[in-house]
C-alpha positions in Angstrom: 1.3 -33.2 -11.5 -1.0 -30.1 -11.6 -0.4 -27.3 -13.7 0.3 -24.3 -11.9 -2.4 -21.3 -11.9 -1.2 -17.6 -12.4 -2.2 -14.1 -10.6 -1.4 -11.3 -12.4 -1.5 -8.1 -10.2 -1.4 -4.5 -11.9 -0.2 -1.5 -9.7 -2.2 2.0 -10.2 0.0 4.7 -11.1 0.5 7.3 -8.3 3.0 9.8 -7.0 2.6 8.6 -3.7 5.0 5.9 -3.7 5.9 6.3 -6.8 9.5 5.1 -7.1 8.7 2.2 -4.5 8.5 -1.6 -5.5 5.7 -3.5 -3.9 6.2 -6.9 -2.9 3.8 -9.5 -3.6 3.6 -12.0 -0.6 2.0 -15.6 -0.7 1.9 -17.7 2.4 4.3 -15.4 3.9 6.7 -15.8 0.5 8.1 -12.9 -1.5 7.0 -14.4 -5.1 8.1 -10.6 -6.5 7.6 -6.8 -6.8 5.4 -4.9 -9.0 6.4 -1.2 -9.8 4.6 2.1 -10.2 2.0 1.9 -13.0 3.3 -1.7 -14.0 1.9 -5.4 -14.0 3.1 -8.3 -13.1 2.0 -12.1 -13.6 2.9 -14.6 -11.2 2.8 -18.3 -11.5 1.6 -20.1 -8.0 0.3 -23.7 -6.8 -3.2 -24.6 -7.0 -4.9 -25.0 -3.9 -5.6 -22.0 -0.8 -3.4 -19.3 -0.3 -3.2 -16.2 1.7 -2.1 -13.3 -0.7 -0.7 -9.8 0.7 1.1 -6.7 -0.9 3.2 -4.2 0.9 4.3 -0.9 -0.1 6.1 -0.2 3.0 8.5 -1.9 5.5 5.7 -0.8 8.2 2.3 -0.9 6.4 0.5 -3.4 4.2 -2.5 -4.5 2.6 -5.4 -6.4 3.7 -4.5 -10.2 3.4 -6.9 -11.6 0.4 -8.0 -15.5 0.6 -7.0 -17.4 -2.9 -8.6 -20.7 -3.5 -7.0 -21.8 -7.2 -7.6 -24.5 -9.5 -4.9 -25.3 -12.0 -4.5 -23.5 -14.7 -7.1 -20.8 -12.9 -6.2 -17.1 -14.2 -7.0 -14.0 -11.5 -6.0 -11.0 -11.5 -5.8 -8.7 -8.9 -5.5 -4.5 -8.4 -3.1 -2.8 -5.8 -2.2 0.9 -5.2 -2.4 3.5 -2.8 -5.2 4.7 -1.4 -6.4 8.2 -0.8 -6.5 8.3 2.8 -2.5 8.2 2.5 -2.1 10.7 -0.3 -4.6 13.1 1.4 -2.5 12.7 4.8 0.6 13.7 3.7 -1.4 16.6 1.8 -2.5 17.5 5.6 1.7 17.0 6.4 2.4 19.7 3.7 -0.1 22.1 4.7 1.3 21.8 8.3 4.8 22.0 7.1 3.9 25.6 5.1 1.7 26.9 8.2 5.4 26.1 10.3 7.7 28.3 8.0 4.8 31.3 8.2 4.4 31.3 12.1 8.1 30.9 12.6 8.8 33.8 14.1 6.5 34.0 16.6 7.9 31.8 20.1 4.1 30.3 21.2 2.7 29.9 18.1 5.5 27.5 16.8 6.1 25.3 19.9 2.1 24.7 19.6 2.7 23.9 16.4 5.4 21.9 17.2 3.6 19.8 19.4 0.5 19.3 17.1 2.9 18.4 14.5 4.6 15.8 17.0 1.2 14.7 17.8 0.2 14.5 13.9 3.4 12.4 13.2 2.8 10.0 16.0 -1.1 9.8 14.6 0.3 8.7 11.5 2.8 5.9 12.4 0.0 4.4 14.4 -2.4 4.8 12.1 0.1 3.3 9.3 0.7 0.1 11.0 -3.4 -1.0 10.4 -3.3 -3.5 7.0 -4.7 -1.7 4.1 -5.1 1.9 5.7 -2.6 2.9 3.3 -2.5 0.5 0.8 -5.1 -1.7 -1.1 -5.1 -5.1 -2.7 -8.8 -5.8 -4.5 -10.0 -8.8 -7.0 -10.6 -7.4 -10.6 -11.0 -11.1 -12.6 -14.7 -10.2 -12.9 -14.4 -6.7 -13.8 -12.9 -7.8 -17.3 
């Protein structure tokens, strides 16, 4: 019987996110979650597997191809990028500008609908694997 090879996958600390688990999918399998700033090793089967992390119910990393031998060691890096943390800057900023034209009737239904427009921007935009979040191979990095 082959010995099982491990993955171990460290999460970048960020505020984004920051009280989220990820969940660390193989072939379509939960194996586990990592949280904020913490890392995790997994033990898997040798052989090809298809490895994904998500952060969100809705958004995901891109999938990353595993081809193992037993007893193989990899480790991996996951986090949020900074296309999400400087969109909901953006959300902020729109959310502040709201509160200062409030009192003006025009000015805040425009705003309303660029904010509608902005939100729907978002979900779509949050659905694309590894927009969000990213999943990268560090084992030669060390």
């Amino acid at each position: 019987m082959a010995e099982e090879a491990t993955i171990k996958i460290r999460r970048r600390w960020n505020f984004v996110g920051a009280i989220r688990k990820f969940t660390v999918f193989v072939d379509g399998n939960k194996i586990g979650t990592i949280k904020n700033g913490k890392e995790e090793s997994f033990a898997i089967s040798p052989g090809k597997h298809l490895m994904v992390v998500k952060g969100a119910v809705w958004s995901k990393t891109q999938a990353i191809s595993l081809d193992l031998a037993p007893e193989q060691k990899k480790t991996f890096e996951c986090g949020v990028t900074n296309s999400c943390q400087k969109q909901l800057v953006a959300l902020f900023v729109l959310i502040v500008i709201e509160k200062v034209i409030s009192g003006y009737f025009y000015a805040k239904l425009f705003f309303l609908l660029l904010l509608f427009c902005f939100g729907i921007f978002l979900l779509l935009v949050t659905l694309k694997p590894g927009k969000f979040y990213y999943l990268k191979d560090t084992s030669n990095l060390s």
